[in-house]
Residue frames as a rotation matrix with the C-alpha (Angstrom) as fourth column:
UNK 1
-0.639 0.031 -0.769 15.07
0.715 0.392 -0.579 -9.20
0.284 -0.919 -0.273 6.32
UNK 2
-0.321 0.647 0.692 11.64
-0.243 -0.762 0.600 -7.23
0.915 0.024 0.402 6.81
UNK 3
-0.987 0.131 -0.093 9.39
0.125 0.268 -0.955 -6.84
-0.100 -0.954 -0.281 9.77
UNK 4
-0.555 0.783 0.279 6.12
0.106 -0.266 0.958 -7.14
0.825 0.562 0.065 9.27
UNK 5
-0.737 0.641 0.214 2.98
-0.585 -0.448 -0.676 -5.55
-0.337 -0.624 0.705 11.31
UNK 6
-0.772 0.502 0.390 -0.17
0.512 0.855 -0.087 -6.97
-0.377 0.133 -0.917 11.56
UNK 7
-0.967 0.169 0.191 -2.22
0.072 -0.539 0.839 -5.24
0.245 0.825 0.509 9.52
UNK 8
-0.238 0.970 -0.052 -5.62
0.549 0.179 0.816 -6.58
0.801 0.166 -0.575 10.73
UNK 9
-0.483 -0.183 -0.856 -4.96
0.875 -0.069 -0.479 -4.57
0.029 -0.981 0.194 14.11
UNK 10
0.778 0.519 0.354 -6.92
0.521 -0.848 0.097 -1.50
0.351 0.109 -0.930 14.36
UNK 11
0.553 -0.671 -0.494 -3.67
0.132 -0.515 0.847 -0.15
-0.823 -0.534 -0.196 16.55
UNK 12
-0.460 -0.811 0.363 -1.62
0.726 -0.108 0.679 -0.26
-0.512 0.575 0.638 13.40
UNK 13
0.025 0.481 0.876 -4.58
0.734 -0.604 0.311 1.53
0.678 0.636 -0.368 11.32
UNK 14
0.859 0.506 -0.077 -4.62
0.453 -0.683 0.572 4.27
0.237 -0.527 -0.817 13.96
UNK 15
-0.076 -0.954 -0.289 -0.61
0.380 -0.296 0.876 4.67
-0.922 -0.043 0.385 13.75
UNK 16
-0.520 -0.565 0.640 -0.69
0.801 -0.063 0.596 5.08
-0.296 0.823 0.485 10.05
UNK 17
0.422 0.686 0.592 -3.45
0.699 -0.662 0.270 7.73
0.578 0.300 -0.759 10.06
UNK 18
0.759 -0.075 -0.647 -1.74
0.459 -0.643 0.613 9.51
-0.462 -0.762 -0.454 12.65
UNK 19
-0.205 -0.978 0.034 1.59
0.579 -0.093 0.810 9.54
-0.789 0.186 0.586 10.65
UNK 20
-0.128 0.414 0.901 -0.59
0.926 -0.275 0.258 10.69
0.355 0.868 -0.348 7.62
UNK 21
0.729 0.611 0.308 -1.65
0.528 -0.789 0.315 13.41
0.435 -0.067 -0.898 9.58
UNK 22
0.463 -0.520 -0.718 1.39
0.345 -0.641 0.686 14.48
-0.817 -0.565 -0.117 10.37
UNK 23
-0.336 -0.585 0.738 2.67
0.864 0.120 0.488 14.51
-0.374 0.802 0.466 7.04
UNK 24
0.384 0.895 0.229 -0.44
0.792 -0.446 0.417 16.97
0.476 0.022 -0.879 6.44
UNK 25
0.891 0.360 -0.277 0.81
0.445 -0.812 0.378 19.14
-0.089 -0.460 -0.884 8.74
UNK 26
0.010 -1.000 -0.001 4.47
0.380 0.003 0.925 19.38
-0.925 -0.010 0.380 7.67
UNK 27
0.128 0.227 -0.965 2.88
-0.656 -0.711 -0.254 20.54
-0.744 0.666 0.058 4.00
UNK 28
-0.837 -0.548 0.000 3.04
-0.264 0.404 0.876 17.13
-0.480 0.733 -0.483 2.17
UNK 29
0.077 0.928 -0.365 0.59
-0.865 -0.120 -0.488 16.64
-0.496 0.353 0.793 -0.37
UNK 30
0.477 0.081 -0.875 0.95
-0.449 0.878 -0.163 12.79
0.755 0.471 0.456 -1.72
UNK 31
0.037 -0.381 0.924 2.48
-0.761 0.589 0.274 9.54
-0.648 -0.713 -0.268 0.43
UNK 32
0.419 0.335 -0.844 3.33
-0.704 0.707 -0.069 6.02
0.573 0.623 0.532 -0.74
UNK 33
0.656 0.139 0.742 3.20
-0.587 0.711 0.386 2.88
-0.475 -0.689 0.548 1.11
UNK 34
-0.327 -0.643 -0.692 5.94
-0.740 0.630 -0.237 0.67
0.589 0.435 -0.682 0.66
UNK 35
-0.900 -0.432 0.064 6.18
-0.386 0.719 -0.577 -3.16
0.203 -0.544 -0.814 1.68
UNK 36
-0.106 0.994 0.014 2.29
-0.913 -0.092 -0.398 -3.22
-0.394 -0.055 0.917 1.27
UNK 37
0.598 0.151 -0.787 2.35
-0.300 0.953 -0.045 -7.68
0.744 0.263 0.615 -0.07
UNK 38
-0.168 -0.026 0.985 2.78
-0.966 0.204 -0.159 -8.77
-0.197 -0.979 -0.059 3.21
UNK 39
0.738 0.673 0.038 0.76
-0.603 0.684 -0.410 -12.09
-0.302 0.280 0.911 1.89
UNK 40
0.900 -0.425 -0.097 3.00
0.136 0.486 -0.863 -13.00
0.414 0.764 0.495 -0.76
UNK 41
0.133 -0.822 0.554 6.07
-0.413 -0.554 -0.723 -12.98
0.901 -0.133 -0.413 2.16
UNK 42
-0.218 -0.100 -0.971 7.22
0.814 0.531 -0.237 -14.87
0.539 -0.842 -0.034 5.13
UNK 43
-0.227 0.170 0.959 5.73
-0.208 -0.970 0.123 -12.81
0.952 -0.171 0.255 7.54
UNK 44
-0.821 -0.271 -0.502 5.23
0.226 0.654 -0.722 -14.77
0.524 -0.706 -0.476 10.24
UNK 45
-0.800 0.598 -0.044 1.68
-0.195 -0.329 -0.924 -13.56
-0.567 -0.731 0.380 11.31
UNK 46
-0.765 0.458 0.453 -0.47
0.468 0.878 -0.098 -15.24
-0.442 0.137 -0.886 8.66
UNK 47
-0.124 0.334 -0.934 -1.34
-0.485 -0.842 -0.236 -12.12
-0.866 0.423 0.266 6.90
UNK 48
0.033 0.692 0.721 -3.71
0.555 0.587 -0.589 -13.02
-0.831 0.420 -0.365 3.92
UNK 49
-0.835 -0.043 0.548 -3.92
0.489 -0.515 0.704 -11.46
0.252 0.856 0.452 0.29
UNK 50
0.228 0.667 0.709 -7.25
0.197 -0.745 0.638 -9.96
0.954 -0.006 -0.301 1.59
UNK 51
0.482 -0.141 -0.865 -6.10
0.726 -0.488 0.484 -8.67
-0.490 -0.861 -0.133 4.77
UNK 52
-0.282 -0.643 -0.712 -3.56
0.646 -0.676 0.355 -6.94
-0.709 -0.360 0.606 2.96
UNK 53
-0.613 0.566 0.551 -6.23
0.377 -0.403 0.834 -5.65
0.694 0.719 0.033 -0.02
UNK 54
0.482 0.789 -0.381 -8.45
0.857 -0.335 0.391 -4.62
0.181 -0.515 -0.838 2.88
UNK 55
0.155 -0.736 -0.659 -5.52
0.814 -0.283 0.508 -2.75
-0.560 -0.615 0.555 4.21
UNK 56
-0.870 -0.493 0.020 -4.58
0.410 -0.700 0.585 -0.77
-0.275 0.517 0.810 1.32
UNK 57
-0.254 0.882 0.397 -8.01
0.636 -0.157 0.756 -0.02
0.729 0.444 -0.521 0.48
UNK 58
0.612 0.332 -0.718 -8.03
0.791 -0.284 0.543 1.93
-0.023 -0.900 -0.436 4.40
UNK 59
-0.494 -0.840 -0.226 -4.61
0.685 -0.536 0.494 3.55
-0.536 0.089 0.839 3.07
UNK 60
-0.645 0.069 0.761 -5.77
0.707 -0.323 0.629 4.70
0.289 0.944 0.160 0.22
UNK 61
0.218 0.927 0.304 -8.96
0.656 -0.370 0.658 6.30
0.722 0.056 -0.689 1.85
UNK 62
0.697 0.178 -0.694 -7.67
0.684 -0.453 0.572 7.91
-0.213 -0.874 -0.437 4.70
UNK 63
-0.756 -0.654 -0.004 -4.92
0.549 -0.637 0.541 9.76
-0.357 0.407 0.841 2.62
UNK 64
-0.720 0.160 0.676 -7.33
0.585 -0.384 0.714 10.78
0.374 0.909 0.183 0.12
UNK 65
0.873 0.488 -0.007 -10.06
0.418 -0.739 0.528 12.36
0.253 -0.464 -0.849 3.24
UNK 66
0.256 -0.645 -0.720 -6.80
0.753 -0.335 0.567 13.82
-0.607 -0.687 0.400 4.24
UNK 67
0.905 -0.333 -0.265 -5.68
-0.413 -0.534 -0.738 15.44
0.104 0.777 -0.621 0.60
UNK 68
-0.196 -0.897 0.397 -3.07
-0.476 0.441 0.761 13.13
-0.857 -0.040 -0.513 0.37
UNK 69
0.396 0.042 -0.917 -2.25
-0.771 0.558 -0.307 11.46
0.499 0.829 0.253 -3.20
UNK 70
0.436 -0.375 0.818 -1.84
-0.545 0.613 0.572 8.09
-0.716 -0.695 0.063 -2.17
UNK 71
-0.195 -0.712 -0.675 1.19
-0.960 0.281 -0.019 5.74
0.203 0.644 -0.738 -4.04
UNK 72
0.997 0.043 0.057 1.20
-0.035 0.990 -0.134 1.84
-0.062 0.132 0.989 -4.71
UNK 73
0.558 -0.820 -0.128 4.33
-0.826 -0.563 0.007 0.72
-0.078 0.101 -0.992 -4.30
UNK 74
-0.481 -0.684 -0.548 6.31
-0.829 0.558 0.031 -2.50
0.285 0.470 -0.836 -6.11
UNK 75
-0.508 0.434 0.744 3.55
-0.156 0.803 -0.575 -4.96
-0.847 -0.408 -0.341 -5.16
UNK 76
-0.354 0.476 -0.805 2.17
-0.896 -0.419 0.146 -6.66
-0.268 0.773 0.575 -8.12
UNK 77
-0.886 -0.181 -0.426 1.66
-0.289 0.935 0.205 -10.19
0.361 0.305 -0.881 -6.92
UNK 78
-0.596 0.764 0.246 -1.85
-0.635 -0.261 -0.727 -9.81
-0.492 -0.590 0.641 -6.50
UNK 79
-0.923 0.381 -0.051 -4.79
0.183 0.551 0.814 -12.34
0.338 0.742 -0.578 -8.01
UNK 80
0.110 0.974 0.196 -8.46
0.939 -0.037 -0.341 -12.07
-0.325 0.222 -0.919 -8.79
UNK 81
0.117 0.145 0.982 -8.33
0.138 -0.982 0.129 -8.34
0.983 0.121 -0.135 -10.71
UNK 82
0.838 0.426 -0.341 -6.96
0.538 -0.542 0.645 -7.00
0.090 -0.724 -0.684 -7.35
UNK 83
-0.418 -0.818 0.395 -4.31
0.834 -0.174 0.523 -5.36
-0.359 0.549 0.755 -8.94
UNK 84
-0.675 0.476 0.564 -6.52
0.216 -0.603 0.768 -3.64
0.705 0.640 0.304 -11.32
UNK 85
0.503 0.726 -0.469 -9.12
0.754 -0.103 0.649 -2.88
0.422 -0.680 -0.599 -7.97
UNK 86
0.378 -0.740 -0.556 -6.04
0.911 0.192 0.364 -1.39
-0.162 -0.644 0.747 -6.92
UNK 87
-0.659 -0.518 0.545 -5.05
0.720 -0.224 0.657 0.52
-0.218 0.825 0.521 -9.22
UNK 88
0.079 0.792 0.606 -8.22
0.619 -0.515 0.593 2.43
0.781 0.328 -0.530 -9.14
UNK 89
0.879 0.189 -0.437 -8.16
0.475 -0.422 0.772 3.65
-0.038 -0.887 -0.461 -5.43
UNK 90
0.312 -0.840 -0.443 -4.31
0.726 -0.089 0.681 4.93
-0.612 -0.534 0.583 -6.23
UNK 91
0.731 -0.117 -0.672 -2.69
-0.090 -0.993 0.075 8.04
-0.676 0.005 -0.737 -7.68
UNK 92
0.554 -0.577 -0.600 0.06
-0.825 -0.283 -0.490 7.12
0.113 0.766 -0.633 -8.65
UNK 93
0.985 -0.076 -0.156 2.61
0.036 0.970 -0.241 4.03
0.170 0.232 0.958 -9.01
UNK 94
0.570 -0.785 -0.243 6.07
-0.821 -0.550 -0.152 3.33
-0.015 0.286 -0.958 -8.01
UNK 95
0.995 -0.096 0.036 8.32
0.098 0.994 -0.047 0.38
-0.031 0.050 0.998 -9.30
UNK 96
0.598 -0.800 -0.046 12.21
-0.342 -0.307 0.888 0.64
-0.724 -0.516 -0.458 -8.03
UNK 97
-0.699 -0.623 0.351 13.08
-0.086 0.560 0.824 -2.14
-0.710 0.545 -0.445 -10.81
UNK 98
0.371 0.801 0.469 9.95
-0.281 0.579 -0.766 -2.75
-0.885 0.153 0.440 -12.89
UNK 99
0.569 -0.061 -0.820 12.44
-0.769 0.312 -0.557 -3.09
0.290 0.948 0.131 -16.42
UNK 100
-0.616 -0.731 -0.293 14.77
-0.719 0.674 -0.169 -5.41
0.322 0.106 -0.941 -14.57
UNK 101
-0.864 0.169 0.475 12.05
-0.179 0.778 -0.602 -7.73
-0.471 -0.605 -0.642 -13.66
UNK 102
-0.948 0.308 0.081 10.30
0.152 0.215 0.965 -7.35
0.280 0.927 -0.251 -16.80
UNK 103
-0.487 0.700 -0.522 7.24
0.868 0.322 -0.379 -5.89
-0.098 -0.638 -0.764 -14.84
UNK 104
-0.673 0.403 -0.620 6.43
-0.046 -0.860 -0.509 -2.27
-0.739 -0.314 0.597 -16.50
UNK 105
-0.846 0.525 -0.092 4.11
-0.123 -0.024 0.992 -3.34
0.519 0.851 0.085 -18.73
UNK 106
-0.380 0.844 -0.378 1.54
0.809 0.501 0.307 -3.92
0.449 -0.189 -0.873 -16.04
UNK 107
-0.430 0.367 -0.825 1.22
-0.045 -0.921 -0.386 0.02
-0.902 -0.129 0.412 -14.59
UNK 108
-0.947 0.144 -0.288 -0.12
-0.307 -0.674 0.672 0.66
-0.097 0.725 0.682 -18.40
């Protein structure tokens, strides 16, 4: 039972940069976005696989002008090589289950 935001909102992108920047000032040096496949989820708001690939692509940059490592987190139901697009712009990777769902062979 998630809630989802609307990503395409500029008000949400100006919350999550703010939170970044607090993190910043508390002395953290990395972040990771959970819950980031909106798309591939009842979400009620008609949130697209590229809305949420735009999205993380905005994450990813505004951590990284902060000095923030930015994290991918347990989304991997991506198509066209945006995964692997992904996967460039990110630091590091976290998968909660990825052997019970037969799914760590794709981080390699």
């Amino acid at each position: 039972n998630e809630y989802w935001i609307d990503v395409r909102q500029p008000g949400v992108r100006s919350v999550m940069v703010e939170r970044m920047r607090v993190g910043v000032s508390r002395g953290c040096d990395g972040i990771e976005f959970d819950n980031i496949d909106g798309f591939a989820n009842r979400n009620g708001l008609g949130l697209s696989e590229t809305d949420s690939f735009n999205y993380l692509r905005f994450l990813a940059a505004e951590a990284h002008k902060l000095g923030l490592s930015a994290g991918f987190k347990n989304a991997l139901d991506w198509n066209n090589g945006r995964f692997e697009q992904l996967a460039g712009l990110f630091d590091f990777a976290i998968n909660e289950e990825c052997a019970h769902y037969n799914e760590c062979g794709k981080y390699t």
